[in-house]
C-alpha positions in Angstrom: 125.0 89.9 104.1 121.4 90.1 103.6 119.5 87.9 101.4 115.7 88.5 100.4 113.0 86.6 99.2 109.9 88.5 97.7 106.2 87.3 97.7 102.9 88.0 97.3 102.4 89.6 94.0 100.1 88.3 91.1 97.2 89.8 89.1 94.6 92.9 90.9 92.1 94.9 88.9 92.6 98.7 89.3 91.4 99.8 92.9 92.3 96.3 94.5 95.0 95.7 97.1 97.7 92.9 97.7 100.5 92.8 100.5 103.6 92.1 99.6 106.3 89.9 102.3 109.8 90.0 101.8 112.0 87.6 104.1 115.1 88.6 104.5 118.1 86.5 106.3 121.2 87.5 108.0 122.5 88.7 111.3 122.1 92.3 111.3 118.8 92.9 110.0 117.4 94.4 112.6 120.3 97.2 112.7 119.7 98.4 108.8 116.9 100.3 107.1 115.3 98.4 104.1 113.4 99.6 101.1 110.7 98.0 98.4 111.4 99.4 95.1 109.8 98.9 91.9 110.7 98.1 88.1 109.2 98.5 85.0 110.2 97.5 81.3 112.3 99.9 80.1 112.5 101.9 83.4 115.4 102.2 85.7 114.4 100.9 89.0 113.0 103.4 91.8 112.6 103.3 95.5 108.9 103.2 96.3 108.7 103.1 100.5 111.9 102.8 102.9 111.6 101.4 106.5 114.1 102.6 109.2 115.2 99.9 112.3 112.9 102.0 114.4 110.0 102.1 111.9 110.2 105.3 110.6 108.6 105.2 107.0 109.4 107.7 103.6 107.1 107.0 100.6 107.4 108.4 96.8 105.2 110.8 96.0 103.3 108.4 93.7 102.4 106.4 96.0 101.9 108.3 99.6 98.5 107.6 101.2 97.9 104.3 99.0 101.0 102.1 100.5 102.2 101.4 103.5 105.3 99.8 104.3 106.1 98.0 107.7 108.7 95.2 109.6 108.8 93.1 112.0 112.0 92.5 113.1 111.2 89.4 114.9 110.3 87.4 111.9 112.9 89.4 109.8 110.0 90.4 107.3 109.5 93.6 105.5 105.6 94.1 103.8 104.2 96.5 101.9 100.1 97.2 101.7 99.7 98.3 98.4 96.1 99.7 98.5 93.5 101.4 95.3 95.8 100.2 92.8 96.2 101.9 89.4 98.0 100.5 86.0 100.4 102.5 86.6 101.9 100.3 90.0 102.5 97.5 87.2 106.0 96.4 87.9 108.3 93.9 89.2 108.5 94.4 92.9 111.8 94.4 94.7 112.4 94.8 98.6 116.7 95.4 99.4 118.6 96.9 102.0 118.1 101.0 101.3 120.2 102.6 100.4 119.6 99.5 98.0 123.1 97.5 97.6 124.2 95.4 94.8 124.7 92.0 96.4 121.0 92.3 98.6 118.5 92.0 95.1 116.1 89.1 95.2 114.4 87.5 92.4 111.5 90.3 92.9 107.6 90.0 92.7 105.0 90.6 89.4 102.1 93.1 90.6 100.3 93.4 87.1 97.1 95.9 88.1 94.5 95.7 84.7 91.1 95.5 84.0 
């Protein structure tokens, strides 16, 4: 199964960036499409960008033309560019296999964006 390890999140005033690495493990990652997703407190957890094997990319509306999402299947790493950040990206930041599954959550990621 695949396991995931998320990194690269901290503190970034409103407008900043940060990239985002998740390093995944397990056999057949390179055969299944993989999603960051995002939660906040009190909100249920939503799919921010999906990555297919080939590379084809799907984005939420909130945050199309700000993030982009990539792989490399060679390192078995998933990123995410998150570009002119706004409060409202504040989350905990969570890459799985998408559809997500159950058993594929890591511990996740803090992006806090606040001036």
């Amino acid at each position: 199964q695949v396991q995931v390890v998320e990194s690269g999140g901290g503190l970034v005033q409103p407008g900043g960036s940060l990239r985002l690495s998740c390093e995944a493990s397990g056999s057949f990652f390179r055969l299944v499409a993989m999603g960051w997703y995002r939660q906040a407190p009190g909100k249920q957890r939503d799919l921010v960008a999906n990555i297919n094997p080939g590379g084809s990319t799907n984005y939420a509306d909130s945050v199309k033309g700000r993030f982009i999402i990539s792989r490399d299947n060679v390192k078995k790493t998933v990123y995410l560019q998150m570009n002119s950040l706004k409060p409202e990206d504040t989350a905990v930041y969570y890459c799985n296999l998408y559809p997500s599954n159950v058993n594929s959550w890591g511990q996740g990621t803090q992006v806090t964006v606040s001036s």
